[in-house]
C-alpha atoms as one frame of an Amber mdcrd trajectory, in Angstrom:
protein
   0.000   0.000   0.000   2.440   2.189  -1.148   2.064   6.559  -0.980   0.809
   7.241   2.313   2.917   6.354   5.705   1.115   4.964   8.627   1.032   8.290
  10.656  -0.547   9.957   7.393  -3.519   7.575   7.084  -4.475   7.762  10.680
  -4.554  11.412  10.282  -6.167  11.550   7.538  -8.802   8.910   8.828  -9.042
  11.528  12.061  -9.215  14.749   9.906 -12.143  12.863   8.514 -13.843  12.078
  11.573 -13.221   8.285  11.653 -10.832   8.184  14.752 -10.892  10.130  17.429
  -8.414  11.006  19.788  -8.566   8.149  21.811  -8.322   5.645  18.780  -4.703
   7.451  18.077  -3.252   7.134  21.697  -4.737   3.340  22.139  -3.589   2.997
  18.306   0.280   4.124  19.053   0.345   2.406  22.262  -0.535  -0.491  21.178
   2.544  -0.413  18.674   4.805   1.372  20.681   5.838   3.434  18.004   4.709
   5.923  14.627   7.309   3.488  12.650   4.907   0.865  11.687   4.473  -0.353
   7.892   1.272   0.513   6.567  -0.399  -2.753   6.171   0.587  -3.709  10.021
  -1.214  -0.820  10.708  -4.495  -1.629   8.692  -4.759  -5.028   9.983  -4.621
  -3.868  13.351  -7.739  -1.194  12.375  -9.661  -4.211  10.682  -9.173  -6.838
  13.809 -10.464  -3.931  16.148 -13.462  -2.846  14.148 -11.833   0.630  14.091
 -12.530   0.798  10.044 -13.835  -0.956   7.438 -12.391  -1.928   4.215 -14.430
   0.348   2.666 -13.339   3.424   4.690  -9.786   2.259   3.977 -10.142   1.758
   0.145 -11.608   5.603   0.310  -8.725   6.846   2.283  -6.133   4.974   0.002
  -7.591   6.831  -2.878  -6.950  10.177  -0.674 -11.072  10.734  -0.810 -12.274
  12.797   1.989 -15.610  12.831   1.585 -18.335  10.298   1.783 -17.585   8.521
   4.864 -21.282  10.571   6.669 -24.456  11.176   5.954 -26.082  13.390   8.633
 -25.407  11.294  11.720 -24.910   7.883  10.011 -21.068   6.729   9.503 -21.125
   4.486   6.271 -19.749   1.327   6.769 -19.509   0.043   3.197 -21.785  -0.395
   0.201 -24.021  -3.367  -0.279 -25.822  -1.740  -4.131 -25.621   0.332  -6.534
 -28.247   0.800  -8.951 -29.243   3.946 -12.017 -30.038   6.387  -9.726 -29.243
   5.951  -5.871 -26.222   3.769  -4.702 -27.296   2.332  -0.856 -24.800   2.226
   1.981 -25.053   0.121   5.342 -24.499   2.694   8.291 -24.649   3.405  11.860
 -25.762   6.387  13.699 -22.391   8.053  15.553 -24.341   8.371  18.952 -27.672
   5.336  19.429 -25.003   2.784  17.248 -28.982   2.026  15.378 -27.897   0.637
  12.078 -29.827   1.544   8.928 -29.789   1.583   5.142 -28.361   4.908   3.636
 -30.077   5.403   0.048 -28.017   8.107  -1.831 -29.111   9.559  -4.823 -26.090
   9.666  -7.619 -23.799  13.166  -7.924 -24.668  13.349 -11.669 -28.636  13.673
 -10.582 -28.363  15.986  -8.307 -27.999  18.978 -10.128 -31.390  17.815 -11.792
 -34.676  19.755 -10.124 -36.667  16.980 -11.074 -34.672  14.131 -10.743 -34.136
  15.357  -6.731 -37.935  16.509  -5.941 -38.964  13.067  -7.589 -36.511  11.124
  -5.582 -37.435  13.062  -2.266 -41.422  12.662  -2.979 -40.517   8.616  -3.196
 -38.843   9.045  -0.226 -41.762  10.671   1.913 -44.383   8.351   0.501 -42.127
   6.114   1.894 -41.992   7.168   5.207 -45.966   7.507   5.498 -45.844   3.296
   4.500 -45.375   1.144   8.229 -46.042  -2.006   7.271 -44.247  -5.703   7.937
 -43.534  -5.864   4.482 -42.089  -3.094   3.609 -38.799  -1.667   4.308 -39.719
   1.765   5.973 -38.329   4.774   5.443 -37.199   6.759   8.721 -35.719  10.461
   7.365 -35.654  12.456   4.154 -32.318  14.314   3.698 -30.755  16.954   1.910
 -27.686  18.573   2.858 -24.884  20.377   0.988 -26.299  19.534  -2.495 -26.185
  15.318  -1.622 -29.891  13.741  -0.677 -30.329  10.455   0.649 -33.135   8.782
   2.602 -32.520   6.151   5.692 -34.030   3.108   5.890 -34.639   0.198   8.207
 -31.491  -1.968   7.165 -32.405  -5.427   6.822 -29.985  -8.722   7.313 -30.462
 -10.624   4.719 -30.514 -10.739   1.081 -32.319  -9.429  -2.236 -34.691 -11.775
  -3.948 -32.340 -12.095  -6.713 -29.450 -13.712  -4.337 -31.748 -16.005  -2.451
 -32.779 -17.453  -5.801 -29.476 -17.584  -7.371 -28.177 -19.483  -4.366 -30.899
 -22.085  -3.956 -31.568 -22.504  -8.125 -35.447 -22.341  -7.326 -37.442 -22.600
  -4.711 -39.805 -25.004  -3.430 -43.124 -24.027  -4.261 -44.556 -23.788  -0.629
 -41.377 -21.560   0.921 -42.220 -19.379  -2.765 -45.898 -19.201  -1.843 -44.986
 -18.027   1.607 -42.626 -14.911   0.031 -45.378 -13.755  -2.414 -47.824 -13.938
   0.200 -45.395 -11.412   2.143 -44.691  -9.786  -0.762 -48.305  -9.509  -1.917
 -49.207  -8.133   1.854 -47.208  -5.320   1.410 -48.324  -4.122  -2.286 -52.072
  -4.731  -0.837 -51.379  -2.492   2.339 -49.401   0.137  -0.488 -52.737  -0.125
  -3.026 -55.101   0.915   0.003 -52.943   3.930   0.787 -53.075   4.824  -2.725
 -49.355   3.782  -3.579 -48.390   1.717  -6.963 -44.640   0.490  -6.921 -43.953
   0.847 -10.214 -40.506  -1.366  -9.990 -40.795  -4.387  -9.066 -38.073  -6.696
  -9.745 -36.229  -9.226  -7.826 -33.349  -6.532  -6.389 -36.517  -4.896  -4.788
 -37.537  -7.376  -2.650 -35.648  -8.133   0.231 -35.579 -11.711   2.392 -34.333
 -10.820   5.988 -32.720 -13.763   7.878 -35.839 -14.811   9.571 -37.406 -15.687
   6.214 -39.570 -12.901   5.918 -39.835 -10.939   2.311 -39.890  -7.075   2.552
 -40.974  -4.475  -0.535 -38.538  -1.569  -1.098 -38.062   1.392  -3.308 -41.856
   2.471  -4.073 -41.770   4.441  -7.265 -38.193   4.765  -7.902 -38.974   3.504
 -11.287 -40.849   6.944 -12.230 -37.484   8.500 -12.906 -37.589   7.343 -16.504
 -34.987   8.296 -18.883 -36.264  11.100 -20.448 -36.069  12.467 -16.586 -32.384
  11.847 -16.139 -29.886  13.948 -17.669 -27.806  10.854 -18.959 -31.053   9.138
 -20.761 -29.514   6.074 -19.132 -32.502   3.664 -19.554 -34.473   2.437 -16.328
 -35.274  -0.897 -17.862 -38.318  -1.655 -15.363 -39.668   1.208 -16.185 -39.476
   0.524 -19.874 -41.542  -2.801 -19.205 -43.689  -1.330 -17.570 -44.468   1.021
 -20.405 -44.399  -2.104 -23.023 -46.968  -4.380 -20.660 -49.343  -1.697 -20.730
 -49.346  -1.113 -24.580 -48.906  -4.500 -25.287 -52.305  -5.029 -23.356 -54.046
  -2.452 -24.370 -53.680  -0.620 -20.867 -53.112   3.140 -19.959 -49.824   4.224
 -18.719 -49.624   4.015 -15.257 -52.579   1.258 -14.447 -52.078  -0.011 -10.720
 -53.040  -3.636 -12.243 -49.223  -3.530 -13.797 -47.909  -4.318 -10.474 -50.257
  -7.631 -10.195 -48.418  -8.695 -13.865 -44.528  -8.121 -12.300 -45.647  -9.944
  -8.881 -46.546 -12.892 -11.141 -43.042 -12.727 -12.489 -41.383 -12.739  -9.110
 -43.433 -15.745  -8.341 -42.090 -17.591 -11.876 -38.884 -16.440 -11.166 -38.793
 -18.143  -7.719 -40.252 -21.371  -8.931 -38.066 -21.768 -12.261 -35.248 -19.873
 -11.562 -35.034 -17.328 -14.000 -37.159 -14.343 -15.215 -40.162 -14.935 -17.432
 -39.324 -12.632 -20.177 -36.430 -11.955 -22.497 -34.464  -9.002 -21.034 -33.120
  -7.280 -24.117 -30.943  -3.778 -23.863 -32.392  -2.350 -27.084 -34.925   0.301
 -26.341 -37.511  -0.500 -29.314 -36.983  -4.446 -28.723 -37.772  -4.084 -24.923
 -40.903  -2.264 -25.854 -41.821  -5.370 -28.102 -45.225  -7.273 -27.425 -43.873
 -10.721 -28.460 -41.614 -10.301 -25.149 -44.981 -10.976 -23.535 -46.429 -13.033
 -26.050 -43.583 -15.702 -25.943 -43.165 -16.430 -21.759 -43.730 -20.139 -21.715
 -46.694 -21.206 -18.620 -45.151 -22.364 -15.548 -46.305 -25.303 -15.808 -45.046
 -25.998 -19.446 -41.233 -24.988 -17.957 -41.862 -27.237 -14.886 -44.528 -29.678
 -14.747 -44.144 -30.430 -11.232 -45.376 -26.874 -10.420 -48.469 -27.975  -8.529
 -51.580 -27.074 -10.142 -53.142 -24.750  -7.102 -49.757 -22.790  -7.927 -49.516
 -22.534 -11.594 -53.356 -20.977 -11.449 -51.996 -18.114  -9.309 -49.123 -17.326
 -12.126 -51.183 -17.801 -14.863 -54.154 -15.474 -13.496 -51.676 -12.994 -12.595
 -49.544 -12.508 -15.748 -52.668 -12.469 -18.325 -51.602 -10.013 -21.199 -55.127
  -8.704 -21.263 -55.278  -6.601 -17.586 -58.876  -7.630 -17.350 -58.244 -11.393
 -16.940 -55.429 -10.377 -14.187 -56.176 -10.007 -10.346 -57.787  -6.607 -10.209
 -56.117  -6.007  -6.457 -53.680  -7.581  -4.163 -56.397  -8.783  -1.837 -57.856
 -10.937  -5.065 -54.389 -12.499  -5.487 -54.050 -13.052  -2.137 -56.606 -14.850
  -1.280 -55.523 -17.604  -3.785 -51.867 -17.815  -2.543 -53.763 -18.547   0.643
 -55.673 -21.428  -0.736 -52.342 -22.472  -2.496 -50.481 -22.474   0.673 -53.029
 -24.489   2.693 -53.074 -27.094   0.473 -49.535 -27.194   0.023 -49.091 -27.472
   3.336 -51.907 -30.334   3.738 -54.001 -27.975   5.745 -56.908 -27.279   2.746
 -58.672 -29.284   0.344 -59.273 -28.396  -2.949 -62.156 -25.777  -3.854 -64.592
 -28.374  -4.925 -64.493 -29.592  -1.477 -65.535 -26.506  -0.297 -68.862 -27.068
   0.414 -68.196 -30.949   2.208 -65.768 -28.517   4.381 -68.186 -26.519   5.730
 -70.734 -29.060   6.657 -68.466 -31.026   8.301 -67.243 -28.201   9.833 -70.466
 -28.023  11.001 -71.229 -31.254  12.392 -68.253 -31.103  14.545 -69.010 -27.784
  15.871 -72.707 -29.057  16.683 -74.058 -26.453  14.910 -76.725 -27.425  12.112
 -79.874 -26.524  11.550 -81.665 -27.801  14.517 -79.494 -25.742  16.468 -81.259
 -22.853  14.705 -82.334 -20.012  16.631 -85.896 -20.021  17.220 -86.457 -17.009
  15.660 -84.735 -17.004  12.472 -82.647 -13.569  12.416 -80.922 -11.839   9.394
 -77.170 -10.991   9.015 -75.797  -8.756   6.613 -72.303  -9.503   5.169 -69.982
  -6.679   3.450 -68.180  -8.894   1.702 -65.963  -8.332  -1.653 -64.319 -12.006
  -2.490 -66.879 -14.182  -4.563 -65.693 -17.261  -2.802 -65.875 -15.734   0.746
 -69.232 -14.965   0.340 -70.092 -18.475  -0.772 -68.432 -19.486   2.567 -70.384
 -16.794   4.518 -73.628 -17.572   3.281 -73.452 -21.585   3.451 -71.495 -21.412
   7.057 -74.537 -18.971   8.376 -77.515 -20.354   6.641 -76.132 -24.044   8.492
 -77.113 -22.143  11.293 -80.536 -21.149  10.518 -79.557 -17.552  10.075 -80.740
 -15.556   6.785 -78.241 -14.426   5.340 -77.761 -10.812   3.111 -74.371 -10.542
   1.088 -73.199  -6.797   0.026 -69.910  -6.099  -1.922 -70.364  -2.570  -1.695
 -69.506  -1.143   2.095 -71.498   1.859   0.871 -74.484   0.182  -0.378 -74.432
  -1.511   2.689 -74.915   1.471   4.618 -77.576   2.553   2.504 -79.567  -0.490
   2.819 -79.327  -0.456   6.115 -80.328   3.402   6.535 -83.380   2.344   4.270
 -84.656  -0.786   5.557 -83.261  -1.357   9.166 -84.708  -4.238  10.219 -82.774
  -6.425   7.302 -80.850  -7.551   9.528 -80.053  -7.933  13.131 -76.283  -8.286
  12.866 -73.400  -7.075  10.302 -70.680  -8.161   9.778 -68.220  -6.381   7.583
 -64.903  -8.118   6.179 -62.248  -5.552   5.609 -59.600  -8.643   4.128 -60.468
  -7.064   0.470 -61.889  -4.173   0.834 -59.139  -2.171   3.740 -60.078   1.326
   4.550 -63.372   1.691   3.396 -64.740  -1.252   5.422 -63.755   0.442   8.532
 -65.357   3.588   7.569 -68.402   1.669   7.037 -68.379  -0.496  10.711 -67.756
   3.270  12.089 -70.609   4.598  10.358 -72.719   2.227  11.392 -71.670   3.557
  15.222 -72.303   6.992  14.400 -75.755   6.397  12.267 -78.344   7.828  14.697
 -80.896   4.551  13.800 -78.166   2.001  13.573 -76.100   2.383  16.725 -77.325
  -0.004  18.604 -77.202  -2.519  15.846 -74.788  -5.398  16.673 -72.202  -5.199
  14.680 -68.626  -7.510  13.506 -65.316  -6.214  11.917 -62.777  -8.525  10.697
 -59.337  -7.676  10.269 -56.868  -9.875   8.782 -53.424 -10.357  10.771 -51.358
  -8.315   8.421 -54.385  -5.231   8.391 -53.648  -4.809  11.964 -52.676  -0.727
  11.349 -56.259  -0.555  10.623 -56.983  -0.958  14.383 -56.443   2.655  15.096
 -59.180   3.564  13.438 -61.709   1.525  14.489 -64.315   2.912  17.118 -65.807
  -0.289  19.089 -68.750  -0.680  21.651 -70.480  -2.829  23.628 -72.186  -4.449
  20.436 -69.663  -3.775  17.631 -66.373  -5.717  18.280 -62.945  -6.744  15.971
 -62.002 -10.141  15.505 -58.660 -10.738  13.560 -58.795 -13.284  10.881 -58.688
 -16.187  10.656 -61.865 -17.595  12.624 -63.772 -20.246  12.553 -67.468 -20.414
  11.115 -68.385 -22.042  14.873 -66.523 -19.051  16.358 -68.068 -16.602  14.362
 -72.032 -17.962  14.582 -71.294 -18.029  18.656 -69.865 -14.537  18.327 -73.233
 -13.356  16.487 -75.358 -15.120  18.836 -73.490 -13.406  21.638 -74.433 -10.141
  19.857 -77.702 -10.548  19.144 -78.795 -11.772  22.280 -76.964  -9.198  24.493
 -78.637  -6.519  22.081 -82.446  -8.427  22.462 -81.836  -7.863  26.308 -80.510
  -4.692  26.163
């Protein structure tokens, strides 16, 4: 390491703010003298976690900038992408170690480029969810703007792939169902991601997949002063005209999910990944991706539906939401996991379920009672209305939370109990169970929420009562009946 002596670097590393004071004496006492070869002296930094290689291939190259952001010491890189290259750091006083993103020198100069990647930045920090890697400050100081993140250990997408070769259908199912969690809590909030690609999804050591860089891909080319070409972008653009979509149409995300799912399952991407502009915008790109199943044919069928559905060309045949998608990766993982049956066996299910429970029909109420059901899924309101009309209650199924409401408003003695499933529909169901609360006719009306596990940051919103309680999902038919019955004989009394 030849140009700088050993007294120079550790100056240099202290006029920089990577050593202090004590670090020198503890440093030269440790040798016992300044005359110590360079490389002696590095070693000796490395063992005692004093620097990192990074911070010594920076100082070697006599840079003397770069080594903070803010309050966050970078440790070393771990990506580089078009626009932003991200740094793992740690903050100089808590030791909390985060994710630096850093937008690139040659954008900054750009108006655009930095109020776009700033925006990103803020929408990220409004997004607290499981699945997605949140964003904890917006920065911009001395010309250089970066965002920190929640760093997490782990891996992208890409790398646990490429290590494994594929993976096993059920531990695939289980990422997309993280994955798709996160894009349904985004979609509710009013959020596309508009990039998603393997590098964007992370896999922390646990297992657990996390979304990152919401609408980075925005920054298209003919935003950057460079035109270097933001590839995802560009497929984006090509899906929707090869389907006959308009630009920007949230049901582009449900397409690229589907590829992350073949991607995990095969082992490579779906579609050809060529550099030329006018060939990337092709439609046979599209047109040629083999079916899962024809690549693998041990892709189990409840698996290879999902894929298919969600990489139709035409964005009509596609999921319309995350929540639609989801609910299928949850019938695929049950049944890869040997804890569903198949849909046909849907029905059988429920009466059985039924029997065990003790709860048919001569366990009726005596006076048959109605209960409404906001309820978006087609198949969940099959189960609804089989699993409550077992137990002699008549049952009313509304897709609409609003409709609901005015149904209710019109004709109030419908039904005796609601219950309203916000698994599909998010927000709005909640503002419908509150409504109900507030409505000066329907107040005392018992009513149900259900919140699946990953909605729980819909909680905060919800205004209970004696008669209008939460249950998280899942829950049984059995528990659900005795939870109406509860209801609607507390309110008879009342």
């Amino acid at each position: 390491m030849p140009g700088l002596t050993a007294s120079e670097f550790t100056d240099a590393a202290f006029d920089v703010g990577l050593l202090s004071e004590r670090d020198l004496r503890e440093i030269w006492a440790h040798f016992g003298s300044h005359a110590v070869g360079l490389d002696a002296l590095v070693q000796h930094l490395l063992r005692r976690g004093l620097l990192t290689n990074y911070q010594i291939d920076l100082l070697l190259k006599g840079k003397r900038t770069g080594f903070f952001y803010g309050d966050y010491k970078v440790l070393y890189m771990v990506g580089a992408g078009t626009f932003a290259r991200v740094f793992r750091a740690v903050h100089r006083s808590s030791g909390q170690v985060v994710a630096i993103k850093v937008l690139r020198q040659r954008f900054s100069d750009s108006e655009k480029m930095v109020s776009r990647f700033l925006r990103e930045g803020e929408i990220g920090m409004t997004l607290q969810h499981p699945n997605i890697v949140p964003v904890y400050e917006v920065n911009s100081m001395a010309g250089t703007h970066f965002l920190v993140m929640e760093f997490v250990e782990g891996s992208t997408l890409r790398d646990f792939v490429k290590a494994r070769k594929k993976v096993d259908p059920l531990q695939a199912t289980k990422l997309m169902i993280d994955i798709t969690q996160g894009l349904r809590y985004a979609f509710e909030r009013g959020v596309s991601h508009r990039d998603l690609k393997m590098t964007n999804v992370l896999v922390s050591a646990k297992g657990q997949a996390k979304l990152v860089d919401f609408g980075l891909a925005g920054m298209e080319e003919d935003e950057s002063p460079d035109r270097t070409l933001n590839m995802r972008a560009l497929d984006y653009l090509a899906l929707e005209m090869a389907g006959g979509a308009q630009k920007g149409d949230l049901r582009s995300d449900i397409y690229f999910l589907g590829c992350i799912y073949y991607n995990m399952l095969i082992g490579r991407w779906p579609l050809s990944e060529p550099r030329d502009r006018n060939q990337r915008l092709g439609k046979r790109r599209f047109i040629e991706v083999l079916p899962v199943q024809d690549v693998d044919k041990s892709i189990p069928r409840c698996v290879a539906v999902v894929v298919n559905k969600a990489m139709q060309l035409n964005p009509d045949r596609r999921y319309q939401t995350p929540s639609e998608m989801l609910f299928d990766l949850g019938l695929a993982h049950r049944e890869l996991s040997g804890e569903a049956v198949e849909e046909r066996q849907l029905a059988a299910r429920i009466e059985e379920q039924a029997v065990q429970e003790g709860t048919t029909a001569e366990a009726a109420p005596a006076k048959q009672l109605g209960v409404l059901v906001v309820e978006a899924n087609i198949k969940m309101q099959d189960i609804f209305r089989e699993g409550l009309k077992r137990a002699g209650y008549r049952v009313l199924i509304v897709s609409d939370p609003q409709r609901a409401l005015e149904r209710l408003a019109f004709e109030p003695g419908v039904a005796q109990c609601v219950i309203v499933n916000a698994q599909d529909i998010g927000q709005p169901a909640v503002e419908a169970f509150n409504r109900l609360g507030e409505h000066e006719s329907l107040a005392g009306k018992p009513a149900i929420l259900l919140v699946d596990e990953s909605q729980t940051y819909l909680l905060d919103d919800v205004k209970t009562g004696p008669n209008r309680v939460v249950h998280t999902l899942p829950i049984t038919l059995g528990k659900l009946r005795s939870l109406v019955a509860q209801l609607t004989e507390a309110a008879a009394t009342s």
